[in-house]
C-alpha positions as CSV (number, residue, x, y, z in Angstrom):
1,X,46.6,-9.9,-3.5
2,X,48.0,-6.2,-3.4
3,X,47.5,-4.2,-0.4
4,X,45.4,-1.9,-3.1
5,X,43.1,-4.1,-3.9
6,X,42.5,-5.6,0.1
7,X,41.7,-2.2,1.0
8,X,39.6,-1.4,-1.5
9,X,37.8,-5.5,-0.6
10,X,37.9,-4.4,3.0
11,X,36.0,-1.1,2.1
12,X,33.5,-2.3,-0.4
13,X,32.7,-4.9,2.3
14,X,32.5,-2.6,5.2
15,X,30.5,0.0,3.0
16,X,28.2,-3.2,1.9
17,X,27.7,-4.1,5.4
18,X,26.5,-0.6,6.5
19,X,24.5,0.4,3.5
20,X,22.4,-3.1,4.1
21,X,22.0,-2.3,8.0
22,X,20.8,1.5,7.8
23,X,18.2,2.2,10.2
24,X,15.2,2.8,9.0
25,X,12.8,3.7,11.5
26,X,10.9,6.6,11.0
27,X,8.2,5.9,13.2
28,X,6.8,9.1,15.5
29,X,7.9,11.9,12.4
30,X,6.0,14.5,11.3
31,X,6.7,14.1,7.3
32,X,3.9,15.7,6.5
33,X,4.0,17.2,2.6
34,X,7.6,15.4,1.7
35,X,8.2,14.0,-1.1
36,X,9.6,10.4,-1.3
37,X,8.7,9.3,-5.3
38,X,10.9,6.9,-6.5
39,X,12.6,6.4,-3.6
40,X,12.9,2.4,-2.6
41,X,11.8,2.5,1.0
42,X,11.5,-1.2,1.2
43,X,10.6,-2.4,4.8
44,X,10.6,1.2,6.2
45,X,9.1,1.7,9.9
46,X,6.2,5.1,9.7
47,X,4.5,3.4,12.9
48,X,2.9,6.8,14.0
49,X,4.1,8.6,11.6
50,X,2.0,11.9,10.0
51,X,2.7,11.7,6.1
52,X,-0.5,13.6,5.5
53,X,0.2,14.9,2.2
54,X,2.9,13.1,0.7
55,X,3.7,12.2,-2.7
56,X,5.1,8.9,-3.1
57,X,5.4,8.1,-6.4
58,X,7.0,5.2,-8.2
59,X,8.5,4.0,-5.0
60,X,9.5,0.5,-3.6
61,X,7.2,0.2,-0.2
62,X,7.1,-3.2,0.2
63,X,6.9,-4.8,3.8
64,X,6.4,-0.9,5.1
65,X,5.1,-0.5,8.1
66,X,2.3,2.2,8.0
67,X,0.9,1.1,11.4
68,X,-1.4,4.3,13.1
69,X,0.2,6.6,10.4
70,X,-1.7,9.2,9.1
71,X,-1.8,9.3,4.9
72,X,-4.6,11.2,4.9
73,X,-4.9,12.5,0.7
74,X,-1.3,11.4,0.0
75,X,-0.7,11.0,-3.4
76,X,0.9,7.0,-3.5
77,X,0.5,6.4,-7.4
78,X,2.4,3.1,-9.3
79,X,4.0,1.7,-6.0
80,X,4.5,-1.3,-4.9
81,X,2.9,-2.3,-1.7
82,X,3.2,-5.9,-1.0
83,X,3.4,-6.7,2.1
84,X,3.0,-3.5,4.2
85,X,1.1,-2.9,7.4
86,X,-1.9,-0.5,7.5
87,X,-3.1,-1.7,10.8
88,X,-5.1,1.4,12.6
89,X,-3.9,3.5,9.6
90,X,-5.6,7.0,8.3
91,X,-5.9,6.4,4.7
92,X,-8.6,8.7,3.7
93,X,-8.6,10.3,0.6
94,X,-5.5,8.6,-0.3
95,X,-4.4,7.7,-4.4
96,X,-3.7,4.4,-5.0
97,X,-3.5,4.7,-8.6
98,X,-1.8,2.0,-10.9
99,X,0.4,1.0,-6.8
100,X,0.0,-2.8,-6.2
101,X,-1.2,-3.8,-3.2
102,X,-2.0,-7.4,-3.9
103,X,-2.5,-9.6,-0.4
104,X,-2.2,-6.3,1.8
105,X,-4.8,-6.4,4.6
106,X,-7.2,-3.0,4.2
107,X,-9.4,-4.5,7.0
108,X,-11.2,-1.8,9.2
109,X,-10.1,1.4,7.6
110,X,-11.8,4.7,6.7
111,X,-10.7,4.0,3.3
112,X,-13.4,6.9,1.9
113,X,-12.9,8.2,-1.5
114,X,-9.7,6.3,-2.2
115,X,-8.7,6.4,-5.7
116,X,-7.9,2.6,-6.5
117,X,-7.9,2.8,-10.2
118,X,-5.8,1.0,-11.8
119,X,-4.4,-0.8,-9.0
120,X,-3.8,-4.1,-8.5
121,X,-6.0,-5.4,-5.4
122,X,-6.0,-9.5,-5.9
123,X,-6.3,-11.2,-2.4
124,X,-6.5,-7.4,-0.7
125,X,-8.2,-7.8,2.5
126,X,-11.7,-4.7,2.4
127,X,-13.0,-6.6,6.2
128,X,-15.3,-4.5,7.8
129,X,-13.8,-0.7,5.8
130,X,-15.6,2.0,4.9
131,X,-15.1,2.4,1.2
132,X,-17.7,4.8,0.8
133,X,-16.9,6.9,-2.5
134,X,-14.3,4.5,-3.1
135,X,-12.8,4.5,-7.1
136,X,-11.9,0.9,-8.4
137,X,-11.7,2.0,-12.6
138,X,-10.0,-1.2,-14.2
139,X,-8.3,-2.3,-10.7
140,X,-7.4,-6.2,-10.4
141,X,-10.1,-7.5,-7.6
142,X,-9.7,-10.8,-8.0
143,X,-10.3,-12.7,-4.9
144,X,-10.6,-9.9,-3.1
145,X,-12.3,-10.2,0.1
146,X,-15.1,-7.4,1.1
147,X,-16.9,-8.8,3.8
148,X,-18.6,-6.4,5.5
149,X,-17.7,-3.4,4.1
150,X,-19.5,-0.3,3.7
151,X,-19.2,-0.5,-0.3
152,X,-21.9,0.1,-2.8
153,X,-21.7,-2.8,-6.0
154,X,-22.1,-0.4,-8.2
155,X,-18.5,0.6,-7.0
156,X,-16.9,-2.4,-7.9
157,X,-18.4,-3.2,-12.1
158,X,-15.7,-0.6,-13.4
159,X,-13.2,-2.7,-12.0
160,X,-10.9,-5.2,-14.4
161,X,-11.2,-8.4,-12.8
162,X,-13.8,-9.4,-10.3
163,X,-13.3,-13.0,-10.8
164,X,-13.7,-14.6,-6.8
165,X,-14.8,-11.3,-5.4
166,X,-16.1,-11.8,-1.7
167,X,-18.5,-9.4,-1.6
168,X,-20.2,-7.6,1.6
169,X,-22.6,-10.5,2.5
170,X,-20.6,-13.2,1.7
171,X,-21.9,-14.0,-2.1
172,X,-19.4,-13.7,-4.8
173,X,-19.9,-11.7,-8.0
174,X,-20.5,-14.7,-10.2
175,X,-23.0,-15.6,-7.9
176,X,-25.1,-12.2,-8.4
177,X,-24.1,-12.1,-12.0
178,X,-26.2,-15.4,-12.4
């Protein structure tokens, strides 16, 4: 091997190495009214964080951690959130539009007049959340799980799929369809 091309091994692999170890902890920021669309942001840290405002559009947020951040009426359309935290979160307000968020817990949130249209919600955890004034226009509920929650039915029969829907006192949809 030339000595070119072992320095140039040694530097892609030293340049690999740091690229894939970046820091990404954000937590305790004020980020309020930033812009982060398409940005991948994949297994970021925003634990107490204020992103109150933001547009994140388009952007890779899986495995996030949004723990006691505040998103209050950020703008989060065609994401994907698989996987992220929103433990103790402020999400009110927030649009969800089109983002995935498949299997993420929602459980005990002010999640008021969320815009989840469009989104894809299957296995999302609603346990004990306020939805009130919630939007859920063609979203994937399917076996979503709203035990609980402040929601009003009415809410949810815009939605795409509804098939295994827990709803608020533990009947399905198919059972109140009947």
């Amino acid at each position: 091997m030339k000595g070119f091309q072992f320095c140039f091994l040694i530097l892609f692999s030293l340049n690999t190495f740091f690229c894939n170890n970046i820091n990404h902890d954000f937590s305790d920021k004020d980020l309020s009214k930033k812009d982060f669309s398409s940005q991948d942001l994949t297994s970021f840290n925003f634990k107490n964080s204020n992103l109150r405002d933001s547009i994140i559009n388009n952007a890779k947020l899986q495995k996030v951690n949004f723990t006691n951040s505040n998103l209050t009426n950020s703008i989060i359309k065609y994401s994907n959130l698989k996987g992220s935290n929103f433990k103790d979160a402020s999400l009110f307000g927030i649009d969800f539009t089109g983002s995935d968020l498949s299997g993420v817990d929602l459980s005990n949130l002010d999640l008021r007049n969320v815009n989840f249209s469009e989104a894809n919600l299957s296995g999302a955890k609603f346990n004990k959340s306020d939805l009130s004034g919630a939007i859920f226009n063609g979203a994937n509920l399917e076996n979503a799980n709203f035990n609980e929650a402040t929601v009003e039915l009415s809410q949810l029969f815009n939605a795409k799929r509804l098939k295994n829907v827990k709803l608020p006192y533990g009947n399905t949809y198919e059972e109140i369809k009947k």
